[in-house]
C-alpha positions as CSV (number, residue, x, y, z in Angstrom):
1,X,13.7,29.1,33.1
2,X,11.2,29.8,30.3
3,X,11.3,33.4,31.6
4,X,14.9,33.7,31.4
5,X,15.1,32.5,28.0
6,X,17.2,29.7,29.3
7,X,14.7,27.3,27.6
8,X,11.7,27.2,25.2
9,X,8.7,24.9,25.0
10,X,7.8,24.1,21.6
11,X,4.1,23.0,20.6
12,X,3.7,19.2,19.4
13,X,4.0,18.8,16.1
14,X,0.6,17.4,15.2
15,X,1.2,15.1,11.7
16,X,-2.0,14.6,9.9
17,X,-3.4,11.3,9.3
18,X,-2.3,9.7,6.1
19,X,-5.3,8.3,3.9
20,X,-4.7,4.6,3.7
21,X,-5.1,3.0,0.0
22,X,-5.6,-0.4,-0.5
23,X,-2.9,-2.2,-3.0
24,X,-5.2,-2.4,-5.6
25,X,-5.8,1.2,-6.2
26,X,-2.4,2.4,-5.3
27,X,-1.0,0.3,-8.2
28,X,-4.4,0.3,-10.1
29,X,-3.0,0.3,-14.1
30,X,0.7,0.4,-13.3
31,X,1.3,-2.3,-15.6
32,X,0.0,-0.6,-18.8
33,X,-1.3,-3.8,-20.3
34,X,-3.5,-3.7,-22.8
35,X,-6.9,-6.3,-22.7
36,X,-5.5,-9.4,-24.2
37,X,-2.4,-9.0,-22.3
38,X,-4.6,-8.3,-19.2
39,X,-6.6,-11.1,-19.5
40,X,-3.9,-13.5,-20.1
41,X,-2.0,-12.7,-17.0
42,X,-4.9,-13.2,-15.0
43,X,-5.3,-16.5,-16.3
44,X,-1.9,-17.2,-15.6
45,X,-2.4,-16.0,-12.3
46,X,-4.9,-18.6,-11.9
47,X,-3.5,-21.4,-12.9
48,X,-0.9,-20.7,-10.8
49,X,-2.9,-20.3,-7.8
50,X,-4.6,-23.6,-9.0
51,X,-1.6,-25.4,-9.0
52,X,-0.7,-25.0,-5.6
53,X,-1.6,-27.9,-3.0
54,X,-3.5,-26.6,-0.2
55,X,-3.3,-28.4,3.5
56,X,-5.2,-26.9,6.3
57,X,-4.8,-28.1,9.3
């Protein structure tokens, strides 16, 4: 069939493997915060982790 042009086989498309980033560097400085802004938020951050009551079971 290939012979007679009736059909055609077409070579896999081969994707290339993407590089995986971790969170923290693809949205490393996304916030534009200058230091004291910075540090503020993470100390708001954890406080708020702080806050929250942890029960493992």
């Amino acid at each position: 069939m290939e012979f007679l042009k009736l059909i055609r086989f077409q070579m896999p498309v081969v994707k290339e493997k993407k590089q995986t980033l971790k969170l923290s560097q693809k949205f490393a400085g996304a916030l534009r915060l200058s230091d004291e802004q910075y540090e503020d938020f993470q100390t708001a951050l954890k406080t708020g982790r702080d806050e929250w009551e942890r029960t493992i079971y």
